[in-house]
N, C-alpha and C positions, 0 to 999 in steps of 0.2 A: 467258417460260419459257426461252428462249434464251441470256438473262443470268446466268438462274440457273446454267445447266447447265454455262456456260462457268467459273462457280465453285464449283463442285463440290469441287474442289481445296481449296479452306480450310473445307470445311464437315468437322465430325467426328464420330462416333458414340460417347455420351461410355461411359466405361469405367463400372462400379461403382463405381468406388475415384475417380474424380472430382468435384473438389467442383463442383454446380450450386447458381447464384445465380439464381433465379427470383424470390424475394419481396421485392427490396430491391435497388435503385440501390447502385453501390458508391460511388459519389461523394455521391449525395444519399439522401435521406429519401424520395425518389417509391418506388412501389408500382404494383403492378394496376390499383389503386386511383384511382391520381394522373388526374389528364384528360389526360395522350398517353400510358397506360402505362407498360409493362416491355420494354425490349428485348433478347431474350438473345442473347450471340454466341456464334454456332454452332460457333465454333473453341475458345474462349477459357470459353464458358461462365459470361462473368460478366454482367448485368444493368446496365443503364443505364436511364436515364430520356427522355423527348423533348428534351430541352434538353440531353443529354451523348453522346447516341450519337455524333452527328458525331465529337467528341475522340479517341471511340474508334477509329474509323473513321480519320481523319487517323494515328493514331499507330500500328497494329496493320496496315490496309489490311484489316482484315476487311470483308469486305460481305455477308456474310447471317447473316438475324437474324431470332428468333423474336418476334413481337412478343405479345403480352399484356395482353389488359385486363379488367379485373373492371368490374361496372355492379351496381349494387343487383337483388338477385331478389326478386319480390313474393312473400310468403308471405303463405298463408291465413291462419294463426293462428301463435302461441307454439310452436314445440317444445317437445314436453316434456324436461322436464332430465334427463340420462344421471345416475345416477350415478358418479363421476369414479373410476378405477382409479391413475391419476398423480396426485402432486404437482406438477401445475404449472398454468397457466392458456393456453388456446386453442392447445392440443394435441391432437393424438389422444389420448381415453383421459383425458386432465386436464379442469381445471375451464372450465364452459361460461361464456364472456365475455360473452356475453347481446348482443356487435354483429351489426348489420345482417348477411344474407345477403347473398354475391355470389353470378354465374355469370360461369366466366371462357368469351372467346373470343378464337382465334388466328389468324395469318397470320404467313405467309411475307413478309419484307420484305429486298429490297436495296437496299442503299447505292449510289454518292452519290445514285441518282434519286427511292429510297421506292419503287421501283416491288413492285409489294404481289399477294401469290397466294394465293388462298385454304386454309386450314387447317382441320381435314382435305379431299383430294382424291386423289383416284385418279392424277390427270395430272400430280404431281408425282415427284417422280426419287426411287426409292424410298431409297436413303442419306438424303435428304430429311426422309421420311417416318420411316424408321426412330429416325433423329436426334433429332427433333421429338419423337415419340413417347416415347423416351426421357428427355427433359427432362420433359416434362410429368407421367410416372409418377415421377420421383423424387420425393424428399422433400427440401426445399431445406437448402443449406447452416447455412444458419441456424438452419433447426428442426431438423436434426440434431443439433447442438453441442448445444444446448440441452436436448433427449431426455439424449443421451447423459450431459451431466452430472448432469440430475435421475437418471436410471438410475444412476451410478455413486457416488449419495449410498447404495445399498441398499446394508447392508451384512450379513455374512454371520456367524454365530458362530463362532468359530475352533474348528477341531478341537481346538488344544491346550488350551484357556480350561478345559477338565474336569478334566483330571489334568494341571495344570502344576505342576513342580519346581519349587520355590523352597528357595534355598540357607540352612542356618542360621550365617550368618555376622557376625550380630548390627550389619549396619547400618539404622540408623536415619535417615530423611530427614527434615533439617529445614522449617520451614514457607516461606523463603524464603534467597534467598543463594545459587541454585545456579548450579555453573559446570560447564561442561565437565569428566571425570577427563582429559581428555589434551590439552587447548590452553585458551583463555582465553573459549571463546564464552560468553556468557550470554542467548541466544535459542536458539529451536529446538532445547531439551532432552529427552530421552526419559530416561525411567525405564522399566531392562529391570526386568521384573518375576520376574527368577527371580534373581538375584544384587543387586537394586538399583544397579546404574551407572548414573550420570549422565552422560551421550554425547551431543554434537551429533547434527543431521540430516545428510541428505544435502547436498552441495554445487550449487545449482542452475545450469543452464544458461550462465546469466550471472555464475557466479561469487561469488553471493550465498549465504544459508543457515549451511547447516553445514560441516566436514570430513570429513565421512563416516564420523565417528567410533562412531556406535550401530550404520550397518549393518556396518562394519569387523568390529565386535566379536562382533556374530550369526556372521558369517564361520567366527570362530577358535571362539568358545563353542557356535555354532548355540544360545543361548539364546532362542527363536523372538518372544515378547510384548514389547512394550514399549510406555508409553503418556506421552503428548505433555505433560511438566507447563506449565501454566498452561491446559489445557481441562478439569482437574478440577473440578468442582463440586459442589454438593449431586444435582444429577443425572445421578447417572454414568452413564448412558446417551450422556448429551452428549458424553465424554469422547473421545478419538479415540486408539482403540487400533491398534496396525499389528503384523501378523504379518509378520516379513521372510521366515517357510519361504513362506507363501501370498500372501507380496508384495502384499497389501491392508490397506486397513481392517477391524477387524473387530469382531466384538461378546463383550463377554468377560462373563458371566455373574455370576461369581465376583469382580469388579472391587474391590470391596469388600472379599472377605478377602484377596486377593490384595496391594494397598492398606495391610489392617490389619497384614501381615507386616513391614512396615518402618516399623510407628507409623502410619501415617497412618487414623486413627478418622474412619466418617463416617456410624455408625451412628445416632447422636444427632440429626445432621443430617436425618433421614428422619421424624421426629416435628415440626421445629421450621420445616422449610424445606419451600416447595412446589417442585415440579419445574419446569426453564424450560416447557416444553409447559403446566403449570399456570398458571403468573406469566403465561405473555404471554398467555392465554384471561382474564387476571383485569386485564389492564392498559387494557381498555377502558373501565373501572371508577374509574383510579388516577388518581391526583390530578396528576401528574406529566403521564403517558401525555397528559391532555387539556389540560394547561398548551402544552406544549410543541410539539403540533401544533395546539394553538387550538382544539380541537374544543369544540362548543358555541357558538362564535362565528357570528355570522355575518360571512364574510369575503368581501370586495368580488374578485371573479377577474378577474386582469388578462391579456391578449393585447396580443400583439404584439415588435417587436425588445428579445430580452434577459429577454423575458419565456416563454421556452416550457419546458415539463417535461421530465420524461424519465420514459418508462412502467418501470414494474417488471419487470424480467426475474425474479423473482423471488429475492428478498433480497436485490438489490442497491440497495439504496434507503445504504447505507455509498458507492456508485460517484457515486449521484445527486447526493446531498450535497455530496461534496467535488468534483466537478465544475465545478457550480453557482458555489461561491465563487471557484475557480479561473478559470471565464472571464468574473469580475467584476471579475477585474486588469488592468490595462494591460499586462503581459508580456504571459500568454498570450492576451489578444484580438488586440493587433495583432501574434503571431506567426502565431497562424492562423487568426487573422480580418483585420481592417484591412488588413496587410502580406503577404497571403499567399491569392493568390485561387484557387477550387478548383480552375481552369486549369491553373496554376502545378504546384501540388500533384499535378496527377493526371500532367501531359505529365517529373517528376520522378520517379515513383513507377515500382519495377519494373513487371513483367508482371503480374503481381497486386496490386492496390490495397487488396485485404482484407485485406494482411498485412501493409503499411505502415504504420506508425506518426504518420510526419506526415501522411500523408496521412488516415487515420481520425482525428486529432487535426482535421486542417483538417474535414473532414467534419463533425465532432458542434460546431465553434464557429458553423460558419454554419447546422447545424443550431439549434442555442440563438439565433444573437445576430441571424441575420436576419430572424424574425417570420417566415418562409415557412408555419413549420406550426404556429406559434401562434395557433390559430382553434380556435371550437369544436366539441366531437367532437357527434359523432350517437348517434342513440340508436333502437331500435325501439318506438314508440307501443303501448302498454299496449291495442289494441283488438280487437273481434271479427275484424277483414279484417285489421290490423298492416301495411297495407300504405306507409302514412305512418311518415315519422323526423322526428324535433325535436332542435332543436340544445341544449344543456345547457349550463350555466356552466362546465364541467369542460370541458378542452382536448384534443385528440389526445396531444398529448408526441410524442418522438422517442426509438422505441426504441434503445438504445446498441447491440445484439448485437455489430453490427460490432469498434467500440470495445472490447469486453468482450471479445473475443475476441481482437485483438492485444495489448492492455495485459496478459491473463492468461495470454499463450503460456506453458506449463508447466509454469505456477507451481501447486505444489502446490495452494494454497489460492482462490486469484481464478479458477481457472480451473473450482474446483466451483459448484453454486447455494446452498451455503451461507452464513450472514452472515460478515462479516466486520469486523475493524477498521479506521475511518475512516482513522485513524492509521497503521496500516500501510501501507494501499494509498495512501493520501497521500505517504507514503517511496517507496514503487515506483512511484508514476509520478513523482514528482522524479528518481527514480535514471535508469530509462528515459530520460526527456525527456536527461537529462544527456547518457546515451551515445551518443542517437541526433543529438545536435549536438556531438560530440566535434570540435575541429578548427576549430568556427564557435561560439566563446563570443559573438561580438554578436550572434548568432542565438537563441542558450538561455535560454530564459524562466525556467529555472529558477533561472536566477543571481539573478535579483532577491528568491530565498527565501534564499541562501547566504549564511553570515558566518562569523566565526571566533570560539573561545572560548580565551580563554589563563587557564590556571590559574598561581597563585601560590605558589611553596609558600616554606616561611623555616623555617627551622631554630634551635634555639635558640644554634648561631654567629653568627647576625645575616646568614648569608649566602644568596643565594634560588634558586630556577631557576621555568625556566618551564614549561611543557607547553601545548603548542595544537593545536587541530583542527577541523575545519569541520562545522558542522551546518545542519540547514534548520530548527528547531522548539526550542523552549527548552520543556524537558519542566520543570513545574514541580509541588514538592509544596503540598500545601494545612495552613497549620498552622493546626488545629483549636483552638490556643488561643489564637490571638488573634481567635475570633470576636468580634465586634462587640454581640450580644446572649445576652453570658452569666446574666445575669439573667432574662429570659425563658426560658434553657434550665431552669435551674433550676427555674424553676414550672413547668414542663413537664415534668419529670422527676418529678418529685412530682405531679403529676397522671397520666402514665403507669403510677407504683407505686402509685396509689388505682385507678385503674380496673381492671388486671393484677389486684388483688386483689379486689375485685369481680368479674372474672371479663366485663369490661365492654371493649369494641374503643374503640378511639380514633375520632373522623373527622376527617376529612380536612382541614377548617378548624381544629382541636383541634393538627395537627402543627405542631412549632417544630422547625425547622432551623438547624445554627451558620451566621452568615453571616460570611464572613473577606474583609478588601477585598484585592482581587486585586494591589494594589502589597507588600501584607504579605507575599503568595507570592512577589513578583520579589527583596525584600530578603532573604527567606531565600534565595533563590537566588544570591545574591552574598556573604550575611554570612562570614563567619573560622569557619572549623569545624577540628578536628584532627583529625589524621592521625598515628594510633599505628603503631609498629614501621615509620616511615620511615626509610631506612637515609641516614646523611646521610655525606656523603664527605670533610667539612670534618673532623667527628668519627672518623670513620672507627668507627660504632658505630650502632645503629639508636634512635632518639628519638621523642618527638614534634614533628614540623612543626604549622605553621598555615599552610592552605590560604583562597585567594579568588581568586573563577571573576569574571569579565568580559568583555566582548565584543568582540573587536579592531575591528569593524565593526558599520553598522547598515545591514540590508537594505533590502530597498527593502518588504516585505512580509514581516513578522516576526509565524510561529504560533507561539502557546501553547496547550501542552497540558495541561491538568489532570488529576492524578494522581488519580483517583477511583477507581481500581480495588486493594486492596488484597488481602494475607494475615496472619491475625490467628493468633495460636497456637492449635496443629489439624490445621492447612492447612484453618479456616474463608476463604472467602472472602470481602469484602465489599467492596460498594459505599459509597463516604464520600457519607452524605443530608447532601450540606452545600449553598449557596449562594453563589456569589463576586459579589462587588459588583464592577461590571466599569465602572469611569466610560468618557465617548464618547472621551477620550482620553487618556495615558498621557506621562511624559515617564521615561525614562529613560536619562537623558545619563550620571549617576553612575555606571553601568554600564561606563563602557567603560575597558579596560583597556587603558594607556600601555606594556606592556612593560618593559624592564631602564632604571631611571631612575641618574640619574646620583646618585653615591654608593653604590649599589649594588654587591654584588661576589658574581658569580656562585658556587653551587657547584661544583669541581673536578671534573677527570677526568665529564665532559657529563651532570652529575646532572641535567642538566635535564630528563630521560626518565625519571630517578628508577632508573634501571641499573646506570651506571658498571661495578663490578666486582660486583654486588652481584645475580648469576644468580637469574631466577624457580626456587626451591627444588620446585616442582610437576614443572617441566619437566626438571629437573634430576633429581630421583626418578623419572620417570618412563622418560626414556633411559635409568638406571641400570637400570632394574629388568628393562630389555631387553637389558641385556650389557655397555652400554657402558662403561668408566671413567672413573668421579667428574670427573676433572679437565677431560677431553676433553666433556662435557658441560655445565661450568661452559660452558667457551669458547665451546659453540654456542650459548647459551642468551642468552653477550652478544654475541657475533656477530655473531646477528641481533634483540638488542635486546628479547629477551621475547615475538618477537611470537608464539608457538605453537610445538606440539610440533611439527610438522609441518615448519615453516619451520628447526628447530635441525634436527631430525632429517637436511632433505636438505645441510643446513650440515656434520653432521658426515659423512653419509659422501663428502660433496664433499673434506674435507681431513683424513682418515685419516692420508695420506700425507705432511703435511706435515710438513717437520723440525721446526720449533717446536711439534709438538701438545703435547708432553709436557713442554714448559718450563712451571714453575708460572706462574703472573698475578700479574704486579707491579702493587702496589698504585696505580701512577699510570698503570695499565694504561688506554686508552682506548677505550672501546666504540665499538666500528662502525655507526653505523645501518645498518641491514637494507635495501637497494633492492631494489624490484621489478626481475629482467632484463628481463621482458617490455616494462616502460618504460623501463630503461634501454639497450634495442636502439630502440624508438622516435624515443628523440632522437636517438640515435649515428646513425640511419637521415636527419634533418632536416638531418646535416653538419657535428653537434656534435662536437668530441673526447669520449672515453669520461670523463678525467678532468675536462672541465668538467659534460657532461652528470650524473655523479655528484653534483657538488656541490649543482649546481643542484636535484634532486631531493630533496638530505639537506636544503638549505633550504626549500623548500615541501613537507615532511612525503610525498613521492611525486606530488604533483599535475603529469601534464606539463603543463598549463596556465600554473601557475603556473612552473612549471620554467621552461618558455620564454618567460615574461614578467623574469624570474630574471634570463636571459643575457642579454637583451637590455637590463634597465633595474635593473642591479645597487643592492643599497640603498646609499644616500648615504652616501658614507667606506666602501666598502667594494666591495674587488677582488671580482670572481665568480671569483678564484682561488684565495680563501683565508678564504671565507666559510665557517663548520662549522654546525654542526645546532644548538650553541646559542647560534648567534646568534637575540636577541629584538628585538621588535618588530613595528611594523603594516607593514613596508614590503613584505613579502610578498603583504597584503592589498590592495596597490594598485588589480588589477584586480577587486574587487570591487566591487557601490554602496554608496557608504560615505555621510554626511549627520547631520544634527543628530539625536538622542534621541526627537523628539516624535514620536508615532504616533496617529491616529486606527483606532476600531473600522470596521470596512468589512462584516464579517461573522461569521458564528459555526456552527457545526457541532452539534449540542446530540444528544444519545444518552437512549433512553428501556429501560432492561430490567438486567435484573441482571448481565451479563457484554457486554463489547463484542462478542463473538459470536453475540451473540440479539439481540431487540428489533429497534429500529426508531431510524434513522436522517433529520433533520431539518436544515434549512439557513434561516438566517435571513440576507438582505444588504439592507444600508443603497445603495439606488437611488434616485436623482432626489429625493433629499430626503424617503424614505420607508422604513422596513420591510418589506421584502416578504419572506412565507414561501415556501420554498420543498420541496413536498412531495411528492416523486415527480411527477407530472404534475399536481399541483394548485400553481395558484401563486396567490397574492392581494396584497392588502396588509394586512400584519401590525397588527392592533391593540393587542397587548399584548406583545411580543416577549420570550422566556424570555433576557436577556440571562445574567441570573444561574445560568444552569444549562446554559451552553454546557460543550463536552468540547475542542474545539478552536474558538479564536477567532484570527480574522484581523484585523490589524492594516496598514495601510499607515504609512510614514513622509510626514509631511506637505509636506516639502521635496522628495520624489518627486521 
């Protein structure tokens, strides 16, 4: 008691507004649960396991800790089932999860000796007590987030949605194609519904999103609705409408006339299409739904290293997925697995571990790859006393919360419990991982997803430029006519129009799909396409160019994505029911593009950007239309290279005062690329001069990465003094993994529901010389694996 009292000083009384970790180890997967419990520090308020307290303890000097441990509770019989009030699973109020009863019991325990005091007691120091008591009556961190976000899916019917204005101004929105009215985004578009502008979102956190161009515009218009295009559906309820007066989501009754005011018809739609809440109650049914997670099979469940699930937090089974294939690569296992022990990770990690990124990464690899909690789950025995558990073929998993909760800090969308795109949140955890190893590229596993794409373009001077930029995923479309069994379509087409007339359903073995073999998709992706109203500078006149895209580099793990998600005239939606033939591996060496070859002769004045003198006319109309003079807008516009209104805008009132504003643009006038300051004080900050540091940036497209790979390993025959932007080539690409064309499949990502934001998400990977599915916490060995109907497939290169 003695001990105790002499540390009184680090024990704390937590506040309301403090987050407590009682359910869950920050570093590991232990629980109540675990056999040495939960320890919670009484200063710090986070949770550890028996085998991590000590680290905590070394690194913090905390020494009292609330310790915690659940034991199975005999129950007589079955509870009866609550009716559920939430949407969610083993929650207060949510759906009852049918596991085993605990009872939890406590003690007082201090560090280094354990020495241990009983919990509740009178004869401890009442701060103690109070503490303690404290912890124990919250509600733990975890399951707060988790409330909170189910809670914050409610949404509310906007007061305006009744009598809202809408202007007669006679625009009409088309069914695809849209862009930003005031800069060049083409994601995260809102349709205000009382004028019809097309406006980015807000700008996120991390500098991701929009320009804040929709809620900008509410500002000046206070035109209150606006709703989110590409979450239209057949079920406008899905739809995600936001009020900026009441700054939420909200529910707009009227969506549909509202909708019909700018053309967009979806009345038709309401007879022909069932609602997503319909479809996904009807895909248990579908021919598809049971291909692609195997059901009906019986499938052999595998445990142990490499093998564990991950439980549903609900509708993040899009998180599981790509997970799953992720730490089936050699980047990121031996960055936080193999190369990176939870030690490491935790004695590196601020004061809070929960909100670290590496470290919740290293967390959930050794959760997945160490087999620690890949054993099987329990269950409550079906009997009169139910006082007996049986173990099941189905495994615990390892809940992500943790994980989910740093990866989705703020983000509009990851951070609610609605579905989400695989595909997207595959981009934001690349972009994260990127910036949280900004400074240590041998460290970023992300690099092994990064290559380079350089466009060709050629004019009919015979003269070319280049264009290039770095992606992680080669978004590919699917041409439907070069399926493979178009003969069979046909009878199937004619047997569809016999039955329809009839009055007669098809089944499910009856259905014929175009199958298109997945190399046909990568050649349309490289063939010669043109490019109308290219302005060409050789001509001094706008023409048509021929374009062809290739890849300066081959990663070390190269996704594709298959474009299956479409807009058909309407703004009908649809899913492409097609098939790709996806062989075990793939060569595409043809791909890659050599840069500016010899005999070659660039076009003039840095067409290579496709700029020159030759002002984005949007951006240019647009400055105008705020005051500015034609000319003095031209000049921002190439200044900073097209890149947005936003970036001319703080271009022009940066050089108002310049003497030459008003000098017309001579025609061998040479565009500026546009540099980021905030990167170009970075390097200037490394010891660079300002005028090398520029350079080096105009040649690696803004990458300080490559920037300072730039200065230090300039491309062969050529000064880092007087290198420009269109200079072409791979030698930029140096520090990427570069290697021969061949690829093996390694795994695949496969999507079941009529929008990437419903349905249900599926992981197939090629281990130890076998298929194994991977499906939320069920994992097995695949016996029929849906190769042909993956959404995103991973790829390794074989010389890896």
């Amino acid at each position: 008691m003695e001990l105790l009292r002499s540390n009184l000083s680090r024990v704390r009384i937590p506040e309301p507004t403090n987050r407590i970790y009682k359910d869950e180890c920050c570093i590991s997967y232990d629980t109540p649960k675990s056999e040495g419990g939960l320890f919670v520090d009484m200063n710090s308020f986070l949770a550890f396991g028996k085998e991590f307290v000590d680290w905590n303890y070394e690194k913090t000097g905390n020494p009292v800790y609330l310790h915690i441990k659940a034991t199975r509770k005999l129950v007589p019989e079955d509870r009866p089932s609550k009716k559920p009030t939430l949407l969610a699973i083993g929650v207060e109020g949510g759906f009852d999860n049918n596991d085993p009863d605990y009872e939890q019991s406590y003690e007082i325990v201090v560090l280094p000796d354990y020495a241990t005091l009983p919990f509740p007691s009178v004869e401890l120091p009442e701060k103690v007590r109070l503490a303690a008591d404290a912890v124990i009556m919250s509600v733990g961190a975890g399951k707060k987030e988790q409330i909170a976000a189910w809670t914050a899916d409610t949404k509310i019917v906007s007061k305006h949605a009744m009598e809202l204005k809408q202007l007669d101004n006679g625009v009409i929105v088309p069914p695809s194609g849209w862009k930003c009215e005031k800069c060049d985004k083409n994601e995260n578009l809102w349709l205000n519904l009382t004028d019809g502008s097309i406006l980015c979102g807000r700008k996120n956190w991390d500098g991701t999103g929009g320009n804040d161009h929709a809620v900008n515009h509410y500002n000046v218009s206070r035109y209150p609705l606006a709703v989110k295009l590409g979450t239209i559906t057949a079920d406008l309820e899905a739809a995600d409408v936001y009020s900026y007066d009441e700054d939420e989501s909200v529910v707009d009754p009227l969506l549909a006339q509202h909708l019909q005011h700018f053309g967009i018809d979806f009345s038709s739609l309401q007879k022909t299409e069932m609602t997503t809440a319909e479809r996904e109650l009807d895909q248990n049914t579908n021919f598809d739904w049971n291909r692609i997670q195997e059901s009906g099979q019986e499938v052999e469940p595998l445990f142990g290293p490499g093998y564990t699930g991950l439980v549903n937090l609900g509708n993040s089974c899009y998180l599981a997925a790509t997970m799953q294939v992720m730490f089936s690569t050699r980047s990121f296992c031996s960055r936080y697995y193999s190369d990176q022990s939870l030690k490491v990770a935790f004695d590196t990690a601020p004061a809070d571990p929960t909100v670290d990124l590496n470290m919740q990464l290293t967390k959930l690899a050794h959760g997945l790859l160490s087999g620690k909690y890949s054993i099987p789950s329990t269950k409550k025995d079906d009997a009169e006393d139910a006082v007996q558990t049986t173990l099941t073929a189905k495994q615990e998993g390892v809940p992500p919360q943790m994980f989910k909760s740093v990866i989705a800090a703020k983000h509009p969308e990851f951070s609610t419990m609605r579905q989400q795109d695989a595909l997207e949140f595959f981009l934001h955890l690349i972009d994260q991982v990127e910036r949280v190893n900004t400074g240590n590229p041998i460290f970023d596993p992300s690099r092994s997803f990064k290559f380079g794409i350089e466009e060709r373009l050629q004019c009919p001077s015979g003269k070319v430029a280049y264009n290039k930029r770095y992606d992680y995923i080669l978004s590919l479309s699917i041409p439907l006519h070069r399926a493979t069994n178009k003969k069979e379509l046909e009878d199937f087409q004619k047997l569809k129009a016999e039955k329809d007339a009839k009055g007669e359903e098809l089944s499910s073995n009856e259905i014929v799909r175009p199958r298109v073999p997945l190399m046909d998709c990568l050649e349309c992706f490289s063939a010669p396409e043109e490019l109308h109203d290219f302005y060409s500078t050789a001509l001094d006149a706008k023409t048509i160019a021929t374009k062809t895209t290739g890849l300066t580099s081959f990663p070390d793990y190269l996704v594709l994505h298959m474009r299956k998600f479409v807009l058909e005239e309407g703004w009908v939606p649809k899913k492409l029911d097609v098939y790709i033939d996806v062989p075990d591996t793939i060569d595409i060496s043809n791909m890659r593009s050599k840069g500016l070859q010899r005999g070659e002769e660039l076009l003039p004045d840095s067409a290579v950007e496709d700029v020159g003198i030759n002002a984005n006319e949007d951006i240019v109309n647009q400055l105008v239309s705020m005051g500015f003079q034609y000319l003095h807008c031209q000049k921002a516009a190439i200044s900073t290279s097209n890149v947005g209104l936003e970036e001319a805008m703080n271009w022009l009132l940066n050089h108002m005062s310049d003497p030459d504003i008003d000098e017309p643009i001579a025609k061998a006038q040479k565009s500026a690329s546009f540099i980021d300051p905030s990167k170009l004080e970075t390097l200037i900050s490394f010891g660079f001069d300002e005028d090398t540091a520029r350079k080096a940036l105009q040649a690696s497209d803004g990458d300080i990465e490559k920037a300072t790979e730039w200065i230090f390993n300039p491309p062969s025959g050529v000064s880092n003094m007087d290198t420009t932007p269109s200079s072409s080539g791979n030698a930029v690409d140096a520090a990427l993994p570069d290697g021969q064309g061949k690829y093996r499949l390694i795994g695949l990502v496969s999507h079941i529901g009529t929008s990437t934001h419903c349905g249900h998400y599926v992981a197939h990977i090629y281990k130890n010389g076998r298929w194994v599915i991977f499906n939320d916490d069920k994992v097995g060995v695949s016996k029929n694996p849906p190769l042909d109907m993956g959404y995103l497939y991973f790829f390794e290169r074989i010389d890896a």
